[in-house]
N, C-alpha and C positions, 0 to 999 in steps of 0.2 A: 815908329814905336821903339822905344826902350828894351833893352836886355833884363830880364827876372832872372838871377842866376842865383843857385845852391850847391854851396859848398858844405859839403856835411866828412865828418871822420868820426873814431870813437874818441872815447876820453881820454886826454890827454895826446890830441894827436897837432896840436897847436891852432886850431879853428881860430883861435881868440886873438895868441900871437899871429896870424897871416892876418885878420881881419884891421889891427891895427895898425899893422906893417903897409897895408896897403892903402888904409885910410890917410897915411901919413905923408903920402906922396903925393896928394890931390892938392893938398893949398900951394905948397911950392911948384905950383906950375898953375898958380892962381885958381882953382877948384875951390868949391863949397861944399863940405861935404856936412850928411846930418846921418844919425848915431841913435838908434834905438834897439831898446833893449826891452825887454817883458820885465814887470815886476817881482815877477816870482823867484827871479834872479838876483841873489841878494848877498852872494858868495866876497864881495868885496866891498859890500855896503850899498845902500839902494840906487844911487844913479851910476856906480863906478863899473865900466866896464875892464877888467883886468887879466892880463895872460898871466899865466905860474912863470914866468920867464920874467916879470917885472914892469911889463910897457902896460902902461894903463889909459883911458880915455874917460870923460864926461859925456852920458850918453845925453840929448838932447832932448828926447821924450822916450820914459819909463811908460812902458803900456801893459793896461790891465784887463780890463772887459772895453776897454772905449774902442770905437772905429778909427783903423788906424789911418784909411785914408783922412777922412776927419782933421784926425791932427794933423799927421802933413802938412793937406790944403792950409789949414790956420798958419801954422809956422812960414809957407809961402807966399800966404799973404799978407803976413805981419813983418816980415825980414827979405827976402831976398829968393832967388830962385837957386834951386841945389842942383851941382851937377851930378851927385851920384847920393844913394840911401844905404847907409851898410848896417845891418841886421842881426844882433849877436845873440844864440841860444833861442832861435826863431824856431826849434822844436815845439817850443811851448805857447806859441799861438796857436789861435784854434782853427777851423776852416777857412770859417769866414774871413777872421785877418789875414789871411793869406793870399783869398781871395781881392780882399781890400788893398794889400803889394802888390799886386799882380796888376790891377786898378790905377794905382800910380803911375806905372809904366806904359799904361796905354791912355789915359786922360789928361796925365802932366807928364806924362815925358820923360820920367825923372830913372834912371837905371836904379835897380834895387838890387844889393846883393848883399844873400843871407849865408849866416854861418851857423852850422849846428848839428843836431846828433841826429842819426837815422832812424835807431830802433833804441828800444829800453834793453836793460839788464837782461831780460828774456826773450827778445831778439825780436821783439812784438814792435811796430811802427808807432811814432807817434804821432796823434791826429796834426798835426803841422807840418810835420816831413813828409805824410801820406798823400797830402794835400801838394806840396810840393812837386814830389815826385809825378804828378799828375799833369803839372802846369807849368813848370820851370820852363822858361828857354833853353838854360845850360845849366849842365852838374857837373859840380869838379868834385872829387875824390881826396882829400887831407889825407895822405897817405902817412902810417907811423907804422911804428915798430912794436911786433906782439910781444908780449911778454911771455906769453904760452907757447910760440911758436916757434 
């Protein structure tokens, strides 16, 4: 079985730049790697996933109410087998898709690792990281710097 891992920080703690620093690495050592992002995420235009740092990516499937094993499975079976799934602003699935990652990892194999926020503005979970934190294999910590602190 596959690794479900979460990486979570607050805003601005570079989740987006690590996520594509590290997706970056997979093809040059011949890796497939596949790029999904939630719709609601639209901060750089609807497919583009982008860090405030400049490095940007094309996500591969934009997900909105659809199951996300679902897609996957289709994308695996239309193209090719992935060796890793990276997951950007995966706060904003809901349980179910999470549960549906997690799915991935043990019916296809496929390591899933998301990047995202932990809690909102009021320190309150969101129904995706809550989920997460339930069911992760592993949780990295995107350590930054406070601005208050």
């Amino acid at each position: 079985m596959s690794t479900f891992c979460y990486n979570h920080g607050t805003v601005s703690s570079a989740k987006t730049m690590n996520l594509l620093v590290a997706m970056h690495s997979y093809p040059s050592h011949g890796k497939q790697c596949l790029l999904i992002q939630p719709v609601i995420d639209t901060r750089s235009g609807r497919s583009t996933v982008a860090s405030k740092c400049g490095l940007f990516a094309i996500a591969d499937i934009v997900v909105e109410n659809e199951n996300v094993f679902d897609l996957v499975k289709n994308k695996v079976d239309q193209t090719a087998i992935f060796d890793v799934i990276f997951v950007d602003e995966v706060q904003f699935f809901t349980s179910d898709q999470i549960d549906q990652l997690r799915s991935i990892t043990i019916d296809l194999d496929i390591p899933v690792i998301c990047y995202g926020l932990r809690v909102d503005f009021r320190n309150n979970l969101f129904d995706g990281s809550k989920r997460l934190l339930e069911i992760a294999d592993e949780f990295v910590e995107v350590k930054s710097v406070c601005s208050c602190c």
